[in-house]
C-alpha positions as a printed NumPy array, in Angstrom:
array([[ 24.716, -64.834,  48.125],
       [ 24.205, -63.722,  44.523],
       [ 21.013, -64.519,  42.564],
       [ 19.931, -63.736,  39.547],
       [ 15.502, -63.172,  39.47 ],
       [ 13.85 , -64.632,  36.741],
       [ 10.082, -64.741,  35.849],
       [  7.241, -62.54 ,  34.127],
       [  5.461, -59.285,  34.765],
       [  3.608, -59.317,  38.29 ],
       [  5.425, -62.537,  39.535],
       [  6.704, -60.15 ,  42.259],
       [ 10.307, -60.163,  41.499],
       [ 11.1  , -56.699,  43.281],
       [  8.389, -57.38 ,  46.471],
       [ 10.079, -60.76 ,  46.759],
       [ 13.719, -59.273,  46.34 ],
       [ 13.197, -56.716,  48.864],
       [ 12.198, -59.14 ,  51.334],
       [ 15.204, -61.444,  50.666],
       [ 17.715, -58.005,  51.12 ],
       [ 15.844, -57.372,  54.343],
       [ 16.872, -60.659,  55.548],
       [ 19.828, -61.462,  53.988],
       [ 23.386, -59.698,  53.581],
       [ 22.687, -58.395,  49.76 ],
       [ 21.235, -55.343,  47.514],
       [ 19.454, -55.038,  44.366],
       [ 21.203, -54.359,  41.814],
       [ 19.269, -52.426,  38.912],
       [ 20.679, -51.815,  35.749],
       [ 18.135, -48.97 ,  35.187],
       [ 20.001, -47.488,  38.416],
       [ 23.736, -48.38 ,  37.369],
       [ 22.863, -46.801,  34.277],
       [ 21.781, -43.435,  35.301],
       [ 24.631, -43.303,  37.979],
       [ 26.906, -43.997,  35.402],
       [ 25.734, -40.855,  33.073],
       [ 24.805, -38.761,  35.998],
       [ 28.465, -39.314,  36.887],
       [ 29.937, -38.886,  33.425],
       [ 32.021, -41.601,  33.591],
       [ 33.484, -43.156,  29.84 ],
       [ 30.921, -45.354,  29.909],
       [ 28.061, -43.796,  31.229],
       [ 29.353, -41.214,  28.107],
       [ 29.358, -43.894,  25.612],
       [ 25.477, -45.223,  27.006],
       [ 24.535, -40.948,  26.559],
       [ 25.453, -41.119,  22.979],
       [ 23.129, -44.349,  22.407],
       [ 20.131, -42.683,  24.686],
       [ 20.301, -39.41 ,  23.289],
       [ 19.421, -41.446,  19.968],
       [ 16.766, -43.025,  21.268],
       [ 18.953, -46.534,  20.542],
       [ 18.835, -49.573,  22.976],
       [ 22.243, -49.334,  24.784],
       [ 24.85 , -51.857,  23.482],
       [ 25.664, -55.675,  25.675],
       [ 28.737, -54.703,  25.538],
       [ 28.713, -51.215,  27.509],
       [ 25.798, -52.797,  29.783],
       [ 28.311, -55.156,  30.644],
       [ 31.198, -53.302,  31.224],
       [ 29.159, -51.441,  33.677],
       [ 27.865, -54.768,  35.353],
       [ 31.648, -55.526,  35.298],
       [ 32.554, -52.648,  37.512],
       [ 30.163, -53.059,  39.757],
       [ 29.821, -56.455,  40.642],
       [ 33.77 , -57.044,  40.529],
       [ 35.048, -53.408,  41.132],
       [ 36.65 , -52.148,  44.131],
       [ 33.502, -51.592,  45.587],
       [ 31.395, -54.747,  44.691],
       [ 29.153, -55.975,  47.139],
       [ 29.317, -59.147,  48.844],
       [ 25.884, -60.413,  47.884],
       [ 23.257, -59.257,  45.718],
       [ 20.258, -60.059,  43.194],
       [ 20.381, -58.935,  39.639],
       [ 17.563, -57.005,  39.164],
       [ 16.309, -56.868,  35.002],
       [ 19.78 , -58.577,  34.528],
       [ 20.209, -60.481,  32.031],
       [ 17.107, -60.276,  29.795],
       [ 18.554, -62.121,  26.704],
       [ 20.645, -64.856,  26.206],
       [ 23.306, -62.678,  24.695],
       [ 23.626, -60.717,  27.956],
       [ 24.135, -63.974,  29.955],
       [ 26.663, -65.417,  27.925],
       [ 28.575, -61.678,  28.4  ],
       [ 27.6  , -62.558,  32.638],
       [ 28.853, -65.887,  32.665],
       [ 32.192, -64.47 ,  30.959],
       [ 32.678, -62.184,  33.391],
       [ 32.409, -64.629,  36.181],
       [ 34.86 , -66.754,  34.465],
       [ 37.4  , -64.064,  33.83 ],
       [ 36.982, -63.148,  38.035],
       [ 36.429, -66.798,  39.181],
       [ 33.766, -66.601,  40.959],
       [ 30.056, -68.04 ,  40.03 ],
       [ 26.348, -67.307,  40.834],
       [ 24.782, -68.72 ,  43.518],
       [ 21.149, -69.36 ,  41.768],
       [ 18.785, -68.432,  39.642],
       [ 15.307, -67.95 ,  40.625],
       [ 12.623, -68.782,  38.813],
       [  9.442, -67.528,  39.795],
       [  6.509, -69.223,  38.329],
       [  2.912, -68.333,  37.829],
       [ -0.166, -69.421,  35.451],
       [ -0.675, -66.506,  32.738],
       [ -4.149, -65.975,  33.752],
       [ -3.29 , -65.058,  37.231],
       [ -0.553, -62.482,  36.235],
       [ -3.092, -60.583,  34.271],
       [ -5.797, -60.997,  36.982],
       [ -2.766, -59.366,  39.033],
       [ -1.438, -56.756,  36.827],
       [ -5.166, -55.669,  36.051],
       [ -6.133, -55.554,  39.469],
       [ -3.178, -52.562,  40.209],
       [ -5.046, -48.646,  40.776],
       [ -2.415, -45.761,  40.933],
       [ -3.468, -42.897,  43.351],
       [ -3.025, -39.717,  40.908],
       [ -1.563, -37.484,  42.979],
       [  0.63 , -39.053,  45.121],
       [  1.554, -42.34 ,  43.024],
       [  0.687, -45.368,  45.665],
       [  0.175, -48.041,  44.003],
       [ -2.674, -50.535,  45.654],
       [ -3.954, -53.901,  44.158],
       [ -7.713, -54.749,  44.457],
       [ -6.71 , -58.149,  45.328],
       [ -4.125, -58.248,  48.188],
       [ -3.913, -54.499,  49.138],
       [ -6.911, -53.121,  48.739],
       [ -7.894, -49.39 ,  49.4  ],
       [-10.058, -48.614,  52.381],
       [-12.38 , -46.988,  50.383],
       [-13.527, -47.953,  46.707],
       [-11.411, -45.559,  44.359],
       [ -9.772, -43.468,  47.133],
       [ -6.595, -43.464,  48.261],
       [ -5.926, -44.017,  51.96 ],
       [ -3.179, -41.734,  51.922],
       [ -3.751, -38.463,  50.387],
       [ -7.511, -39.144,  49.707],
       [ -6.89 , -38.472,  45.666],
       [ -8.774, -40.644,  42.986],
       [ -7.188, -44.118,  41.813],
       [ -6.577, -44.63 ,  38.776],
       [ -5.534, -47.907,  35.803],
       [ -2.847, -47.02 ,  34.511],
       [ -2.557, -47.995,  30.904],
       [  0.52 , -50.232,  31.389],
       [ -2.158, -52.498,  33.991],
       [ -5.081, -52.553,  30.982],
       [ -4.769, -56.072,  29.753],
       [ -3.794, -55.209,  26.078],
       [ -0.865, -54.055,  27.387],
       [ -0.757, -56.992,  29.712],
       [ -0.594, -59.594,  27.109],
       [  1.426, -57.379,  25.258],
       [  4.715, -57.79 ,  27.867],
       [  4.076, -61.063,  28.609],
       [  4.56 , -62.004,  24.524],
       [  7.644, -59.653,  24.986],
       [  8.664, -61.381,  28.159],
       [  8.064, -65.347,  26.258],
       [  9.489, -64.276,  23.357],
       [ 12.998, -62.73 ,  25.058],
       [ 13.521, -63.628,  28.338],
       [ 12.242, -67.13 ,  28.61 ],
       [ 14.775, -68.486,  26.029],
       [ 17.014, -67.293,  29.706],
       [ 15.211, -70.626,  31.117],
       [ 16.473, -72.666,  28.756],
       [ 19.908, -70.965,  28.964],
       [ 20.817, -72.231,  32.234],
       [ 18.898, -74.848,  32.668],
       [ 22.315, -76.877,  32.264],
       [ 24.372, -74.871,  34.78 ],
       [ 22.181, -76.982,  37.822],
       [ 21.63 , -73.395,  39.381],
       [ 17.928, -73.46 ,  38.579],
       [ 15.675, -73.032,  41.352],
       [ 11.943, -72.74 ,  40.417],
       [  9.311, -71.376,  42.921],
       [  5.687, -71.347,  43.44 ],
       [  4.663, -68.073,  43.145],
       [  1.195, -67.771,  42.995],
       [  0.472, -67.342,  46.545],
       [  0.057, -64.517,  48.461],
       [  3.306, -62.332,  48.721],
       [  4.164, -63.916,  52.443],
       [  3.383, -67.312,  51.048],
       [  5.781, -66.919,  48.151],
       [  8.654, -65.684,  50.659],
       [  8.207, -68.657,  52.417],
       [  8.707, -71.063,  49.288],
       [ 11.664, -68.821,  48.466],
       [ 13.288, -68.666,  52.124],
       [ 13.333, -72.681,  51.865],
       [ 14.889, -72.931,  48.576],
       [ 17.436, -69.867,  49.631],
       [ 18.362, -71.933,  52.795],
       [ 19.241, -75.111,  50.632],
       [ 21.886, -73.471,  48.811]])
């Protein structure tokens, strides 16, 4: 199975992903991780992405893709898997679809998780970060035990400034004005699949499981 997870900022892409590799035969595949393996490991292209970084310059489609192209269709690609942050602009999908092309083979959907805007930033602004050990809790569906303490390590939780709803609004504007266009993108390729996803997280697993065993 490979899928490609679409949707905003606290739709609960990765919960919802992790769920779907626990049940399913596939992995998440990050580009944040392929990235850092690939300079880690000094490979040519994980050198070429260095030179960019070390600049402070967004890494180039191109070497993004040639490192999606090694590992979704290299010797060691795995069977299934969900694209994690991959594609975020139209650009990059054209370079995806390409690449399936040139390896015949094709996706097997693309999920779209939906949600009203107001209840992403109720969501997102509802998240307290222990500051010592980094659990992250949400006042809504995992709360702590005890108002402002963490039920771990007892240390003092915490809004992070990404979760203040400036910032909030701020990447979902980023997320309507760049990835949405994605939407619209494949909306001819009949792959679209889009899911309720304001429920709680089991809820939304649910819709997902019954779209996932349509395919």
């Amino acid at each position: 199975m490979k899928l490609i997870m679409l949707g905003p900022p606290g739709a609960g892409k990765g919960t919802q992903a992790q769920k779907i590799c626990d049940d399913y035969d596939t992995v998440q595949i990050s580009t944040g991780d392929i990235l850092r393996a690939e300079v880690s490991n000094n490979t040519e292209l994980g050198k070429k992405a260095k030179e960019y970084m070390d600049k402070g310059d967004l890494v180039p489609d191109e070497v993004i893709l040639g490192m999606m192209d090694k590992k979704l269709f290299g010797d060691n690609a795995p069977s299934g898997y969900i694209l994690d942050g991959f594609p975020r602009t139209v650009p990059q999908a054209e370079g995806l679809d390409k690449l399936y092309d040139q390896h015949d083979e094709e996706l097997d959907a693309i999920i779209v998780m939906e949600v009203d805007r107001d209840i992403i930033v109720e969501r997102l602004t509802a998240r307290r970060t222990c500051k010592n050990c980094k659990k992250v809790y949400n006042l809504l569906f995992m709360p702590p035990e005890e108002e402002g303490v963490c039920d771990e390590c007892g240390g003092e939780l915490v809004q992070r400034d990404d979760d203040k709803k400036e910032t909030v609004l701020n990447r979902l504007k980023v997320y309507e004005e760049e990835t949405e266009p994605l939407i619209d993108y494949y909306k001819g390729s009949g792959k679209i699949k889009h899911v309720d996803s304001e429920g709680t997280p089991e809820e939304v697993y649910a819709n997902i499981k019954e779209v996932l065993e349509n395919l």
